[in-house]
DRENDO-1510 file (C-alpha; in Angstrom, 1 decimal, always signed):
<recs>
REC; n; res; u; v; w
REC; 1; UNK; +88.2; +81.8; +118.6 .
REC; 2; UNK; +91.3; +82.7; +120.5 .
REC; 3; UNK; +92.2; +86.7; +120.8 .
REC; 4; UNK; +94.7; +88.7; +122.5 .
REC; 5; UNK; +92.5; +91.6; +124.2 .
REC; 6; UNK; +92.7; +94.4; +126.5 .
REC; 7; UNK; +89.6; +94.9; +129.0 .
REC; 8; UNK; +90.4; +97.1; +132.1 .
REC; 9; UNK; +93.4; +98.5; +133.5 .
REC; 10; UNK; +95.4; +100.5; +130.9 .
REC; 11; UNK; +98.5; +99.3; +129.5 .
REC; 12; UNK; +99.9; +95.4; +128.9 .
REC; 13; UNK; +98.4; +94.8; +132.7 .
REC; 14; UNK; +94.7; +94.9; +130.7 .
REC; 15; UNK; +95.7; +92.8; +128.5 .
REC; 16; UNK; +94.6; +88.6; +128.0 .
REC; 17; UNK; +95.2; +86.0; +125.4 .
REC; 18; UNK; +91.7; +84.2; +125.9 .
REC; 19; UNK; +88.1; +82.4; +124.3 .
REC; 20; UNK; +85.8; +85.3; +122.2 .
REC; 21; UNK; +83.2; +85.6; +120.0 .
REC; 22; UNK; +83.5; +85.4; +116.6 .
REC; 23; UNK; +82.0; +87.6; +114.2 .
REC; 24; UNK; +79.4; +87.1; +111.7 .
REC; 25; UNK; +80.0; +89.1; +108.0 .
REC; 26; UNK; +77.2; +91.3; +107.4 .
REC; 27; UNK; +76.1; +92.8; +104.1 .
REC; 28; UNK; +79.2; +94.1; +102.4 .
REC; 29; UNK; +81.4; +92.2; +105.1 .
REC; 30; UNK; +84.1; +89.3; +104.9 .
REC; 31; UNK; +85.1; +86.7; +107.7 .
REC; 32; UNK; +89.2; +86.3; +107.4 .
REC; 33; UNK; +90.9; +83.3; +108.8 .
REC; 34; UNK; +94.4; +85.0; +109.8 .
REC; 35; UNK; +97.4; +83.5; +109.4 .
REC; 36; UNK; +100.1; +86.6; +110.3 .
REC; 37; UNK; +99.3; +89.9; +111.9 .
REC; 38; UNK; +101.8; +92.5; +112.5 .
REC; 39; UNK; +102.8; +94.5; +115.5 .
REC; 40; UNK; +102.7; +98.9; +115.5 .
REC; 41; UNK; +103.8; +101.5; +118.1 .
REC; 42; UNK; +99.8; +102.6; +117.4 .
REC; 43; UNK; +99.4; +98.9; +119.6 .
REC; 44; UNK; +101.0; +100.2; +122.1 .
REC; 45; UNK; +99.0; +103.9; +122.5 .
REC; 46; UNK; +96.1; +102.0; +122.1 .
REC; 47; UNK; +96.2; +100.0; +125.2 .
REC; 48; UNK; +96.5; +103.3; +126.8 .
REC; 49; UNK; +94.0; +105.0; +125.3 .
REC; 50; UNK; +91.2; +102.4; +125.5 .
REC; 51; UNK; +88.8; +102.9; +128.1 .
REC; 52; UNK; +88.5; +101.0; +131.5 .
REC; 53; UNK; +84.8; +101.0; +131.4 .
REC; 54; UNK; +84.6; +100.3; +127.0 .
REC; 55; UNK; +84.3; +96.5; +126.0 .
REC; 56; UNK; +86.6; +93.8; +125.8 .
REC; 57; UNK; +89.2; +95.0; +122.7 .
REC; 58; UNK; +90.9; +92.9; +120.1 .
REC; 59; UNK; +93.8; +95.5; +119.2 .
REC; 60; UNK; +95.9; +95.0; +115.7 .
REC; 61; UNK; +95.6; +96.8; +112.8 .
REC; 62; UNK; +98.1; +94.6; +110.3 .
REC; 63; UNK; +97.2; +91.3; +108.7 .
REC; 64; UNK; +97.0; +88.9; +105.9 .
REC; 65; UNK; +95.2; +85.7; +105.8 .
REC; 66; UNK; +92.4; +83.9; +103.4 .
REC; 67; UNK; +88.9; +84.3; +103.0 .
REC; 68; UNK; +86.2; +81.9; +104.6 .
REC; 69; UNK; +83.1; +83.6; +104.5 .
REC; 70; UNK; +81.8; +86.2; +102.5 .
REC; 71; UNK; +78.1; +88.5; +103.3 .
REC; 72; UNK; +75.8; +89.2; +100.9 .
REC; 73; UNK; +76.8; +92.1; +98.2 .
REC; 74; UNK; +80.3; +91.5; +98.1 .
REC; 75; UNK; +82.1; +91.9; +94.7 .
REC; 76; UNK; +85.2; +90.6; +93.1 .
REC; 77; UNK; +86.5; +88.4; +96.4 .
REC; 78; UNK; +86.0; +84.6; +96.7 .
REC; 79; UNK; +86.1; +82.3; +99.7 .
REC; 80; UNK; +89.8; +80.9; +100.0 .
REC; 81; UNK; +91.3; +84.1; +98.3 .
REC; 82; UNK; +94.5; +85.2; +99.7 .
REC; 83; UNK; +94.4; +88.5; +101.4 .
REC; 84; UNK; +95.9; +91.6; +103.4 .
REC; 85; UNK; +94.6; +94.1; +105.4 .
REC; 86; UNK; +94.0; +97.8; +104.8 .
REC; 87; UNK; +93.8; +99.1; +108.5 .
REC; 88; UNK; +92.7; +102.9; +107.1 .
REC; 89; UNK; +89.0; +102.9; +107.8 .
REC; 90; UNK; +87.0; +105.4; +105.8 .
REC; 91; UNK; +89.3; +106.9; +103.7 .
REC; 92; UNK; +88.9; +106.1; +100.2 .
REC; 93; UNK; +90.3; +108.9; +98.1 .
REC; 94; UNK; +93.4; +110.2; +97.8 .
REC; 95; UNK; +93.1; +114.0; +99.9 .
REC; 96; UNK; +95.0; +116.4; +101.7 .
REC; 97; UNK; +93.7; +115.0; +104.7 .
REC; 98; UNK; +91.6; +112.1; +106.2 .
REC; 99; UNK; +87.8; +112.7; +105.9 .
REC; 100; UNK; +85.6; +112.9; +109.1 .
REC; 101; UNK; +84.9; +109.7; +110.5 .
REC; 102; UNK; +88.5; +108.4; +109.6 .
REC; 103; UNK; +89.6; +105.6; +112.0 .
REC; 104; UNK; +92.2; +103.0; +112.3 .
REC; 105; UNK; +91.4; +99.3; +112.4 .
REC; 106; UNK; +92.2; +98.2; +116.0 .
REC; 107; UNK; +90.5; +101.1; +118.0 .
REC; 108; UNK; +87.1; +101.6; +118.1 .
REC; 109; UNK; +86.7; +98.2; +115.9 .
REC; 110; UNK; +88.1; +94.9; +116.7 .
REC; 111; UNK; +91.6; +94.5; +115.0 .
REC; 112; UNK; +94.1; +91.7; +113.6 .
REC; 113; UNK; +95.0; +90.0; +116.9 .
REC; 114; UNK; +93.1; +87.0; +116.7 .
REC; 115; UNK; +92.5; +83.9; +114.7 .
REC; 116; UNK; +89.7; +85.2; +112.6 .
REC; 117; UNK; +88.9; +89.2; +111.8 .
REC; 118; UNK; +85.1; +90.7; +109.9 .
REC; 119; UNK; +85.8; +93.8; +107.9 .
REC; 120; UNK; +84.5; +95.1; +104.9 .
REC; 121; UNK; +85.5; +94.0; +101.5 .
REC; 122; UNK; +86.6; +97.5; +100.9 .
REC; 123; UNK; +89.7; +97.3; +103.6 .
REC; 124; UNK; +91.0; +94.1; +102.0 .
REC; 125; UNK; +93.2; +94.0; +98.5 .
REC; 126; UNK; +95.0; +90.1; +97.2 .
REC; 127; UNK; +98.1; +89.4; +98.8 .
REC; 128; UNK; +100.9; +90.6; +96.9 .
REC; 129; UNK; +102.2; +87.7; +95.4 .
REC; 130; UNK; +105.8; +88.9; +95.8 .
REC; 131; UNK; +105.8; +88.8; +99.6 .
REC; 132; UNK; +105.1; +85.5; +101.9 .
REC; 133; UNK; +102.5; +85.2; +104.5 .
REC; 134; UNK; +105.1; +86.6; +107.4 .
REC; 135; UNK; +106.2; +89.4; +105.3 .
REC; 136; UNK; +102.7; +90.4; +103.7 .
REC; 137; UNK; +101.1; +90.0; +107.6 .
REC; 138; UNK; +103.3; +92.7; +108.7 .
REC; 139; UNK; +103.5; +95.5; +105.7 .
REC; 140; UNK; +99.8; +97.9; +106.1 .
REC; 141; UNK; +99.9; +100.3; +108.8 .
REC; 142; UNK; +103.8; +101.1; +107.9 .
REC; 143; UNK; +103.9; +100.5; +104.6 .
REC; 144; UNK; +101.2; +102.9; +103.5 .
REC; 145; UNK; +102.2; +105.4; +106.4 .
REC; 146; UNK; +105.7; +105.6; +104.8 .
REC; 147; UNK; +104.1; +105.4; +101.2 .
REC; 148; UNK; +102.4; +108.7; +102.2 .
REC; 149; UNK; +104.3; +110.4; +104.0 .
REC; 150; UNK; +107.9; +110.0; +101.9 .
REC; 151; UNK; +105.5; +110.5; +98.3 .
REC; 152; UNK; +102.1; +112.3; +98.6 .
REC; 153; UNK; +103.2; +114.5; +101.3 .
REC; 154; UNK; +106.8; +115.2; +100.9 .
REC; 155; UNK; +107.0; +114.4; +97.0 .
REC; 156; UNK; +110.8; +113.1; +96.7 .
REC; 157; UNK; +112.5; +112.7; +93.7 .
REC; 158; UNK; +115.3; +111.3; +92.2 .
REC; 159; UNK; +118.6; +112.4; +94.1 .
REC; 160; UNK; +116.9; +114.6; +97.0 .
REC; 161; UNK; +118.8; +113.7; +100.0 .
REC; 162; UNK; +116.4; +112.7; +103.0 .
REC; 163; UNK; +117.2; +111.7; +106.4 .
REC; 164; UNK; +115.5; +109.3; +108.9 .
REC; 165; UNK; +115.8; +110.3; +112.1 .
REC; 166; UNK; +115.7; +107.1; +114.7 .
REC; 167; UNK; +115.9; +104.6; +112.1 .
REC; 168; UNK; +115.0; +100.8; +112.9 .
REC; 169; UNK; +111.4; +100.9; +113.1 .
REC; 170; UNK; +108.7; +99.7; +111.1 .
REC; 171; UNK; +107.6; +103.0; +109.2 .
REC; 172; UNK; +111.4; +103.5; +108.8 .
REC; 173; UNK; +112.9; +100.7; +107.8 .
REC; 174; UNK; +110.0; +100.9; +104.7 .
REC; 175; UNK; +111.2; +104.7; +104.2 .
REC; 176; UNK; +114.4; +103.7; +103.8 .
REC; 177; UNK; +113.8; +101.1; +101.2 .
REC; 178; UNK; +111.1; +103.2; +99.1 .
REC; 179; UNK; +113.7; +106.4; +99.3 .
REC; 180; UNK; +116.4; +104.0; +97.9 .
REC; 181; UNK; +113.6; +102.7; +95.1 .
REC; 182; UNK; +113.2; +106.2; +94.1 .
REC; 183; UNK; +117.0; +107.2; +93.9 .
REC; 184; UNK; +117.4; +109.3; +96.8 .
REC; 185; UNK; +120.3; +109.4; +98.6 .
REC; 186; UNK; +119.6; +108.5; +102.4 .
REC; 187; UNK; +121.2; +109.9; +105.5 .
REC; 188; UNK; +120.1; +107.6; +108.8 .
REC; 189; UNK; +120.4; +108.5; +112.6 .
REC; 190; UNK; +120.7; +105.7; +115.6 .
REC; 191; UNK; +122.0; +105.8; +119.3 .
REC; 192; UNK; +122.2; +101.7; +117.9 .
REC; 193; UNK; +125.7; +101.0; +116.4 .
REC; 194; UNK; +124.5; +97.4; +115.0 .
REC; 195; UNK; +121.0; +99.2; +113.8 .
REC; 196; UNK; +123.5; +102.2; +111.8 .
REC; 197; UNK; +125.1; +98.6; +110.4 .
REC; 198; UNK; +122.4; +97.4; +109.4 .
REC; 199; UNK; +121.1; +100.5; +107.8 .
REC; 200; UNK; +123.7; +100.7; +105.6 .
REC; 201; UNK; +123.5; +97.2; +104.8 .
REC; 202; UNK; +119.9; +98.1; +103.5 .
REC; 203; UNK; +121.1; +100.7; +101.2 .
REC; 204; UNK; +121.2; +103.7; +103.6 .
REC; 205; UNK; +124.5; +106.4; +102.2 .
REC; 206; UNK; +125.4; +107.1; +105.6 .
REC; 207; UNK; +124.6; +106.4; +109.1 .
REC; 208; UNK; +125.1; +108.4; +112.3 .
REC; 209; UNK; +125.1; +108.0; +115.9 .
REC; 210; UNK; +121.8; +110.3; +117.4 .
REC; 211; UNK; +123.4; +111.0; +120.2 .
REC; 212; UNK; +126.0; +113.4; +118.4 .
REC; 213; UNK; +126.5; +116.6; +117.0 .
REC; 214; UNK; +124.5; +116.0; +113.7 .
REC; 215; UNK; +126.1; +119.2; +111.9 .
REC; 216; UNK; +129.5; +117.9; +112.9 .
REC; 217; UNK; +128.7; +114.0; +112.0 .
REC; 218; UNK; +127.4; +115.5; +108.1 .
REC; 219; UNK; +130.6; +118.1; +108.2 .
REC; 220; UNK; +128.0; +120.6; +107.1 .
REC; 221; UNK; +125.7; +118.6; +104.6 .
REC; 222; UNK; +122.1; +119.6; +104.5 .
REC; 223; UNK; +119.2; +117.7; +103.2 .
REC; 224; UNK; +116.1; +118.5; +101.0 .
REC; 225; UNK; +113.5; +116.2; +103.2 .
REC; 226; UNK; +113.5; +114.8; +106.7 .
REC; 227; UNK; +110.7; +112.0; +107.7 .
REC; 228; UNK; +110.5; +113.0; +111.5 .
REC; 229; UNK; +108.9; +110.1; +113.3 .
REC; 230; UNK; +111.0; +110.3; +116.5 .
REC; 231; UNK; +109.3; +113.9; +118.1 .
REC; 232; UNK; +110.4; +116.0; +120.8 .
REC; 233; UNK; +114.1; +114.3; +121.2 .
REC; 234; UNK; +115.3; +114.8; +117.5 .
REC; 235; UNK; +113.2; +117.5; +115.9 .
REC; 236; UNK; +115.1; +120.3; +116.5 .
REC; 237; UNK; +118.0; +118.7; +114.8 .
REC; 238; UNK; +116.2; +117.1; +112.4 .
REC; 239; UNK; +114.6; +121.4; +111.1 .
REC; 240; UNK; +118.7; +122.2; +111.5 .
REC; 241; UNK; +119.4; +119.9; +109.2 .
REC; 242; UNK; +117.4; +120.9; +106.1 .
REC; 243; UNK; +118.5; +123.2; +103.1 .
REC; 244; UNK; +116.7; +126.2; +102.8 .
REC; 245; UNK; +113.5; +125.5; +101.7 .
REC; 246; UNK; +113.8; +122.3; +102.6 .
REC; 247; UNK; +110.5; +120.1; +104.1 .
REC; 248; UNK; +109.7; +118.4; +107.1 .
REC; 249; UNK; +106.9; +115.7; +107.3 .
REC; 250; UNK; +106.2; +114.4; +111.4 .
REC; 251; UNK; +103.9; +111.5; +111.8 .
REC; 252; UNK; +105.9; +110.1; +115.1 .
REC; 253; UNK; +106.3; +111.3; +118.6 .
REC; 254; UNK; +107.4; +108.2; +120.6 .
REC; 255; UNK; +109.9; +110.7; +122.5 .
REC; 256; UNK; +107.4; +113.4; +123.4 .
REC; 257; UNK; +104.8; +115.6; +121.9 .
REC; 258; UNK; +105.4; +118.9; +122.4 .
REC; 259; UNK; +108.7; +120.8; +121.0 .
REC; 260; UNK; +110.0; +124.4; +121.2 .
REC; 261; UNK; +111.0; +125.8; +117.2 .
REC; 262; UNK; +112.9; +129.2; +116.8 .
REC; 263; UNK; +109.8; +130.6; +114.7 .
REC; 264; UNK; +112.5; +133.2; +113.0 .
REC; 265; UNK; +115.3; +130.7; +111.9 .
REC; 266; UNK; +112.6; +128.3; +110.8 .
REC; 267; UNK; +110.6; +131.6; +108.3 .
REC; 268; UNK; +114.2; +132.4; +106.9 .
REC; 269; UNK; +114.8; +129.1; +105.9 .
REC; 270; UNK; +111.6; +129.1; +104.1 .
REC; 271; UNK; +111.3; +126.2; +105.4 .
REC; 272; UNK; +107.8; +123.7; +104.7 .
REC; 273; UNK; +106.0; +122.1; +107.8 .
REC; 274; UNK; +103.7; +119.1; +107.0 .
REC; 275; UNK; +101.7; +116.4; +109.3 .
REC; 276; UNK; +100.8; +113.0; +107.9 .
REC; 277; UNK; +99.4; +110.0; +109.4 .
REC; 278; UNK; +97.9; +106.9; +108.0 .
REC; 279; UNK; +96.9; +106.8; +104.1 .
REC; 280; UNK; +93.4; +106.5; +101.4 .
REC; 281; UNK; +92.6; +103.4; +100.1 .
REC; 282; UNK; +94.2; +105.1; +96.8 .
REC; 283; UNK; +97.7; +105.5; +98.2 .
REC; 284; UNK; +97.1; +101.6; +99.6 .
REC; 285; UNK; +97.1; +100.2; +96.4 .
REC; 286; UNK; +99.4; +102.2; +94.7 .
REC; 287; UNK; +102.1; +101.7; +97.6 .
REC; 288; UNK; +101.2; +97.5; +97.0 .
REC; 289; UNK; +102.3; +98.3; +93.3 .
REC; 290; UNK; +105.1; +99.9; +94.0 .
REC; 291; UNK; +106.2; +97.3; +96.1 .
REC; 292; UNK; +105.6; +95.2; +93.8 .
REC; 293; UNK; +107.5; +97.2; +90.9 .
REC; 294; UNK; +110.5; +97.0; +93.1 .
REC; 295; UNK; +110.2; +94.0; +94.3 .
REC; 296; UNK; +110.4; +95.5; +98.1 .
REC; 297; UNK; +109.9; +92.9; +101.4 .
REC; 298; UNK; +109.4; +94.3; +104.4 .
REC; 299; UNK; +113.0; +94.0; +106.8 .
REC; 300; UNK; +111.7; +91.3; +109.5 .
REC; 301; UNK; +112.8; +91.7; +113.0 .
REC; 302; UNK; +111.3; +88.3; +114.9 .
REC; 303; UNK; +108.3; +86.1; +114.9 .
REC; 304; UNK; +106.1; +85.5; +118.3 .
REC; 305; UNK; +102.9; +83.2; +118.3 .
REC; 306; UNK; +99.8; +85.1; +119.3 .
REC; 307; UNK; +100.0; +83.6; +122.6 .
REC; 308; UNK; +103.2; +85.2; +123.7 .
REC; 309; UNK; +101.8; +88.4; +122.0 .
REC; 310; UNK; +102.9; +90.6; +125.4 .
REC; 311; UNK; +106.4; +89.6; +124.6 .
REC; 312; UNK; +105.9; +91.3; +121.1 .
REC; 313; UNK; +104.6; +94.2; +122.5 .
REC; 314; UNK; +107.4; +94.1; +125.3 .
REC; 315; UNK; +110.0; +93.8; +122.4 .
REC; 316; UNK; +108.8; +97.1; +120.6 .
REC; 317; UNK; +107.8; +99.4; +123.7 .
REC; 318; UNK; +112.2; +98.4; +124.6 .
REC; 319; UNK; +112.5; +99.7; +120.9 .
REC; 320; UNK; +114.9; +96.4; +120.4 .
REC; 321; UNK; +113.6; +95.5; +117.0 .
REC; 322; UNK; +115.0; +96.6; +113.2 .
REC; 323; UNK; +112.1; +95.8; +111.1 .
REC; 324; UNK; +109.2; +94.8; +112.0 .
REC; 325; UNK; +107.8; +92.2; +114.8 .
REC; 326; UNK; +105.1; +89.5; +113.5 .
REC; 327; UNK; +103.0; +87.5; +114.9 .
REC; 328; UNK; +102.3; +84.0; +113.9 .
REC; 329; UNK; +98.2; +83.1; +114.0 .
REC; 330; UNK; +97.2; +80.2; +111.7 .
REC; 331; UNK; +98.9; +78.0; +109.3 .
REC; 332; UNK; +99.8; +78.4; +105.9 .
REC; 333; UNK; +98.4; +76.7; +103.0 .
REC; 334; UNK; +99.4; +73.8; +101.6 .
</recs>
């Protein structure tokens, strides 16, 4: 079957669109012909962090697509059933945090880049039947990554006012549209004049440039949540902005890792501090229900086949996309 890999030098310069293997399903195990996959930042840190010396990689962690072969034991899944993708590997219940041995599909196993994927039956759920192939190919990784973060971990509610730092990716296009679901009223940031329109066009109750003087730009409003996904280059800001007693939840750091906080502003406000990455198969299905209660699509950025999947990659590491970047593998069904 035909893969996009990385073998060899870090970065896009290991990687190759070529011949491999496929994949037999073992006990408990299901073959998938893929028709979408979808693209993450995680792609990107992978090809970094995968080893020179470690075996040829298929990286990916989103997809949908329809069953073909099934292994022994498997329950309640058919061959041609439609299907998508749970990428969170080894986290079943809903917890405080992931349980040891928690991985993401993509890195150390094989992921969604490739015409045909083996995983267990327990990472796949049916396709929502709200969403087409594109859109359901794309939703996992973010989907459930914003499901967590803006409900189990933050816990909005009706009329909290949250801001999105950095809006236009994945993870935050999908926090914008769940916040919105829920009743919240939405404060966005972008350096991007036509993503702070488009923003607003998705329901977002204002939309500022990132580059200002947020304080000034909100003439003093303060929020009761920020989703901080950007790191180092808004995070500051983003703590400033919150109400006392207000709550920050960071699962991003594409602009750096490491920040500097006044520890004695950030104690007065009372102020709560809370990591989140990733999501239990629990908070999966109950994010694909409440897409499905609100009818919510992902916001699609552009299409690329699998062959041109470097230009994907190329696209999101410029940070040019709103939405989310697919990637076209097999054809649909009739």
């Amino acid at each position: 079957m035909k893969a996009f890999i990385h073998k060899g030098e870090k970065g896009l310069k290991g990687t190759a669109y070529q011949e491999i293997e496929e994949k037999q399903p073992a006990a408990g195990e299901v073959r998938i012909r893929l028709i979408y996959a979808g693209l993450n930042h995680r792609d990107l840190f992978v090809l970094e962090r995968h080893k020179e010396n470690e075996p040829a990689l298929i990286i990916g962690s989103d997809g949908a697509g329809i069953i073909e072969e099934i292994g022994s034991g498997v329950e309640g899944f058919h061959i041609g059933n439609e299907v998508i993708i749970n990428p969170s590997l080894g986290w079943i219940n809903k917890s405080s945090s992931p349980p040891e041995g928690f991985e993401v599909l993509g890195l150390p196993d094989h992921g969604t880049f490739a015409e045909k994927i083996t995983i267990s039956a327990a990472n796949i759920e049916p396709k929502p039947k709200h969403l087409n192939w594109e859109e359901a190919g794309v939703l996992s990784l973010a989907a459930l990554t914003a499901y967590r973060a803006l409900i189990s971990r933050a816990n909005v509610k009706p009329n909290d006012t949250v801001l999105l730092p950095g809006v236009g990716s994945g993870a935050v296009t999908f926090l914008l549209l769940f916040a919105k679901a829920i009743g919240c009223r939405v404060i966005v940031t972008s350096r991007s004049e036509e993503k702070r329109k488009k923003a607003l066009k998705l329901g977002a109750d204002v939309a500022i440039n990132s580059a200002s003087n947020w304080e000034e730009a909100l003439k003093g409003e303060k929020v009761d949540v920020v989703i901080e996904t950007v790191g180092a280059a808004t995070f500051n800001q983003s703590i400033h902005q919150l109400k006392k007693g207000g709550t920050i939840v960071t699962f991003g750091a594409s602009a750096g890792d490491e920040v500097t906080i006044n520890i004695r502003n950030f104690f007065y406000g009372q102020f709560n501090m809370l990591g989140t990455t990733m999501g239990s198969r629990d908070e999966f299905r109950e994010m694909l229900h409440f897409i499905s209660r609100y009818n919510i699509k992902p916001v699609m950025d552009k299409v690329f086949p699998l062959s041109e999947a470097t230009n994907a990659l190329l696209r999101m590491n410029e940070a040019e996309q709103f939405g989310k970047i697919a990637l076209k593998i097999g054809n649909e069904p009739n």
